[in-house]
C-alpha positions in Angstrom: 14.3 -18.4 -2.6 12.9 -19.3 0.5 9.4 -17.6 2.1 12.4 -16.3 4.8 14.2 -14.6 2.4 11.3 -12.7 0.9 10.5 -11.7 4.2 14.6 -10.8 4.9 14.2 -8.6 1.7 11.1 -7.1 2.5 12.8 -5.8 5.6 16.5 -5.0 3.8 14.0 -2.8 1.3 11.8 -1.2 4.0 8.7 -2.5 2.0 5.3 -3.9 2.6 4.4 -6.8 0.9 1.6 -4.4 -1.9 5.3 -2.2 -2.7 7.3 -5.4 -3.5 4.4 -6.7 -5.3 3.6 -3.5 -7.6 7.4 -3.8 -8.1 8.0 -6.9 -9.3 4.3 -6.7 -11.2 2.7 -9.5 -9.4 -0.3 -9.2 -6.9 0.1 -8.5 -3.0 -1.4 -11.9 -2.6 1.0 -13.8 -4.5 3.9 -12.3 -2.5 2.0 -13.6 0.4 1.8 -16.9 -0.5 5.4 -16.4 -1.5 6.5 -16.1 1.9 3.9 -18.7 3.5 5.5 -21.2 1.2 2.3 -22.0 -0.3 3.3 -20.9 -3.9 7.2 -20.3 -5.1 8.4 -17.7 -7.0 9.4 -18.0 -10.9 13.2 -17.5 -11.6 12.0 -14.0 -14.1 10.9 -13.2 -10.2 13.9 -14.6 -8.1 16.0 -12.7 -10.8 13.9 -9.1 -10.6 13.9 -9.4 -6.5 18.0 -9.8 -6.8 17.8 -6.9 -8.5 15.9 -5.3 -6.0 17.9 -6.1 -3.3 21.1 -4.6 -5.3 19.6 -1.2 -5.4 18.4 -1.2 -2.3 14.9 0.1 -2.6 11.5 -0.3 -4.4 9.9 2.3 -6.3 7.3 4.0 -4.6 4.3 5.6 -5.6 3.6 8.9 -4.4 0.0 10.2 -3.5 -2.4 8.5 -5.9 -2.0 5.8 -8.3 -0.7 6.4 -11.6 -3.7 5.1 -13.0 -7.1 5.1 -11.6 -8.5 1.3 -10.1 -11.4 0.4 -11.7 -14.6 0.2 -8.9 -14.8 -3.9 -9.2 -10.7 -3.9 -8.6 -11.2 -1.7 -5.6 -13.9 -3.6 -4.6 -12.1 -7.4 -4.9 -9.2 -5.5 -2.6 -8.8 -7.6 0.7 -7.5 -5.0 2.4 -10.7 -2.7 1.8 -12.4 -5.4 3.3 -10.2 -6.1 6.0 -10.7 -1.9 6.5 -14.3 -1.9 6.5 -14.6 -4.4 9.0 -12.3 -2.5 11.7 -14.6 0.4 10.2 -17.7 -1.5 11.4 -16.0 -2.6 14.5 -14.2 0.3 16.0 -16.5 3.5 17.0 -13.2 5.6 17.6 -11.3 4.5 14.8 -14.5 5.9 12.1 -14.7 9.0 13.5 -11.0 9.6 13.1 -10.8 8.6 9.8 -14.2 10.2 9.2 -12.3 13.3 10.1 -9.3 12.5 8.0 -12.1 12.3 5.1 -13.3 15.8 5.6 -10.1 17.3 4.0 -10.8 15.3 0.6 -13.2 15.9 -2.4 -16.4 13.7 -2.7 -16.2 11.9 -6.2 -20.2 12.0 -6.0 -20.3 15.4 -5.3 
């Protein structure tokens, strides 16, 4: 399977790259390398994204996580670093998601 077909399924399943990884039970960046061709996927994973592509859909997770990220797995997230630096970046774009915050409990607090 080529890095073009992942991406061809990722579209066919209306996914992102994170909901075919939690699916298939590997990490968001090993689906990326997938489809840069830097790595290949096993045949257990060729197999389970057939499958995928067969039912038409990806199981998604609704609101929160089923279980709760520990704070060193949040924090070794690329994407929460890729966030904070459009944080840092873009005035606008903090004080609407600053506002988007108000509506949610402080885990400090």
């Amino acid at each position: 399977m080529t890095g073009d077909d992942i991406q061809k399924l990722r579209q066919q399943l209306r996914c992102t790259p994170r909901e075919l990884a939690e699916a298939l039970g590997v990490s968001r960046e090993l689906v990326m390398q997938w489809e840069e061709e830097q790595r290949f996927p096993t045949k257990e994973h060729v197999l389970q994204m057939e499958t995928l592509r067969q039912k038409g859909s990806v199981p998604r997770m609704r609101g929160r996580r089923a279980t709760a990220e520990s704070p060193m797995a949040v924090l070794a997230d690329p994407d929460l670093w890729r966030l904070m630096r459009k944080l840092l970046t873009h005035t606008e774009l903090r004080a609407r998601v600053l506002a988007i915050a108000d509506d949610y409990d402080d885990p400090v607090e």
